[in-house]
KEDREN-405101 format. One record per residue (C-alpha): z, y, x; residue in three letters; residue number from 1. Coordinates in pm, 1 decimal, padded with zeros to 6 digits, m for minus. Last residue first. Layout:
<pts>
PT       up    north     east residuo num
PT        Z        Y        X     ALA NUM
...
</pts>
This chain:
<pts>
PT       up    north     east residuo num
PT m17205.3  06134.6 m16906.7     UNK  95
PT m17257.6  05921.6 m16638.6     UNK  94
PT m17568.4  05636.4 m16639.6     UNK  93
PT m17775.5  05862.1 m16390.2     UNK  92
PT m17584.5  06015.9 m16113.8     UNK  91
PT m17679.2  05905.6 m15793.5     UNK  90
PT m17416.5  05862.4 m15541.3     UNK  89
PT m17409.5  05891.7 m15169.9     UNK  88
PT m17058.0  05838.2 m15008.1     UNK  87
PT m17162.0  05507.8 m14803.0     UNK  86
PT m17496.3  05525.2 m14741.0     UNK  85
PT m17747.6  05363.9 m15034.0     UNK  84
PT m17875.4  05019.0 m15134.2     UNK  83
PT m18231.1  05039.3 m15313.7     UNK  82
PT m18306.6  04734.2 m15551.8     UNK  81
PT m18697.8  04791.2 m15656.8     UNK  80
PT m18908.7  04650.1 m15962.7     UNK  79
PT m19266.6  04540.1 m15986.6     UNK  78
PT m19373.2  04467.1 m16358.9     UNK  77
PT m19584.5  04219.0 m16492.3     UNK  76
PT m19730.6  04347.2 m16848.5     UNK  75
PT m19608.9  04151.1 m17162.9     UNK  74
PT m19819.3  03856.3 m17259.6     UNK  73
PT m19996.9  03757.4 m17572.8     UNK  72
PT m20057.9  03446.8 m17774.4     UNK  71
PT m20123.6  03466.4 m18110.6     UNK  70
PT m19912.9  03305.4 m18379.6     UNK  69
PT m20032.6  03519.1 m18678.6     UNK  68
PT m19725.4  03622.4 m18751.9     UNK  67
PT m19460.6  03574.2 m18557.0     UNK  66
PT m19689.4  03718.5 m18270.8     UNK  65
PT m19600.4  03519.0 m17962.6     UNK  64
PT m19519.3  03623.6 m17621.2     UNK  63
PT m19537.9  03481.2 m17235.8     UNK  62
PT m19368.1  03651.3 m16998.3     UNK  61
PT m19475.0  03939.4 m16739.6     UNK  60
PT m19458.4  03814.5 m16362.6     UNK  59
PT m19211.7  04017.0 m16229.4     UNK  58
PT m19257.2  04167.0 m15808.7     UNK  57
PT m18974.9  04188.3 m15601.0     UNK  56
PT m18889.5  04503.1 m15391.6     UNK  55
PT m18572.2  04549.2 m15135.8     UNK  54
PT m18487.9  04871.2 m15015.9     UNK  53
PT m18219.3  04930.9 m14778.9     UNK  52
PT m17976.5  05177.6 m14643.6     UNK  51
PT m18133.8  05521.2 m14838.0     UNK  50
PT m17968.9  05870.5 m14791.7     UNK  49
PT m17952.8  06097.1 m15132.9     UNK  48
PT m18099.6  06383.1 m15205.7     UNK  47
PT m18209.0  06241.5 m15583.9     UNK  46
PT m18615.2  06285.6 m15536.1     UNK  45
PT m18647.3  06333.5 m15255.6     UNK  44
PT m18416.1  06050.8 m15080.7     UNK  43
PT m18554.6  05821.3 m15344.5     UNK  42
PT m18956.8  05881.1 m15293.2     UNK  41
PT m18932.3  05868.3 m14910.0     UNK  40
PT m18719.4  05528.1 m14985.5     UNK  39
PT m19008.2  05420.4 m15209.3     UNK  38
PT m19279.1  05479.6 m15014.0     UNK  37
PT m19139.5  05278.5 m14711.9     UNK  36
PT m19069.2  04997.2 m14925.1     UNK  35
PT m19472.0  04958.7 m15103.5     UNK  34
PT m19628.8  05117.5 m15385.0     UNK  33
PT m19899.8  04963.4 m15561.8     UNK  32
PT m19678.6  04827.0 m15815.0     UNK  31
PT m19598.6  05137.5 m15913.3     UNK  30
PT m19188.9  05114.1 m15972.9     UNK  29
PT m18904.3  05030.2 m16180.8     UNK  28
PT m18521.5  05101.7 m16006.8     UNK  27
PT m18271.1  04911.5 m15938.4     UNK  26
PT m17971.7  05118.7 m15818.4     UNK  25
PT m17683.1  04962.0 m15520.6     UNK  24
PT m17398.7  05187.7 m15464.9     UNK  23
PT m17213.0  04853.5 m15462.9     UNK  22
PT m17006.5  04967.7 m15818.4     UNK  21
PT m17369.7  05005.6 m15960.3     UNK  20
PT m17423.7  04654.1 m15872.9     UNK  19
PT m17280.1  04557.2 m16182.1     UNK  18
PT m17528.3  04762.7 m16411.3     UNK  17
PT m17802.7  04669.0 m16251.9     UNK  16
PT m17700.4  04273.3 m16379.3     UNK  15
PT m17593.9  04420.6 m16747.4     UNK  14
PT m17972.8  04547.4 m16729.3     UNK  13
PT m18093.1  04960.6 m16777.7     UNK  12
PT m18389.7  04963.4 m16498.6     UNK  11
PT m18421.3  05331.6 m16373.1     UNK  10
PT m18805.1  05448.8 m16476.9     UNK   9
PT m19138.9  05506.3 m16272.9     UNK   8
PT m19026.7  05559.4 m15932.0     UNK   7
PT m19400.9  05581.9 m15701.5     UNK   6
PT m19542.5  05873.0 m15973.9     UNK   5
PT m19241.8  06079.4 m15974.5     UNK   4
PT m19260.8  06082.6 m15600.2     UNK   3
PT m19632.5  06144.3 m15561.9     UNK   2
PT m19853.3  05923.3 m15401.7     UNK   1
</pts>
């Protein structure tokens, strides 16, 4: 896989925003991909050196149309919390 295609989006939540100030970025990925796949995909992509990656897996929740009351569900999701070397930074929430 491609590393665009294993790191889908950065994951914007008041808890990823805390751990910013660990060096610690959550990150959405493929949920095919697996820890060793996403560290190759981080260090390319931003240059930086990877510590640890830890993945967990979301089950999607359960929705209702106002509406019409259906029943739906959001997708699952499969996120990643990558811990980087001391001095490595990735810039993507400054402006």
């Amino acid at each position: 896989m491609d590393a665009r295609d294993v790191i889908l989006r950065p994951v914007v939540s008041e808890k990823s925003y805390a751990l910013l100030d660990e060096n610690v970025y959550t990150f959405q990925i493929d949920r095919r991909a697996n820890k060793i796949e996403v560290r190759q995909a981080v260090e390319e992509l931003f240059g930086v050196r990877v510590v640890k990656v830890t993945t967990l897996n979301r089950k999607g929740k359960r929705t209702r149309n106002r509406r019409t009351g259906a029943v739906g569900r959001r997708p699952d999701t499969k996120r990643a919390v990558v811990s980087l070397a001391e001095g490595d930074r990735i810039d993507l929430f400054e402006s």
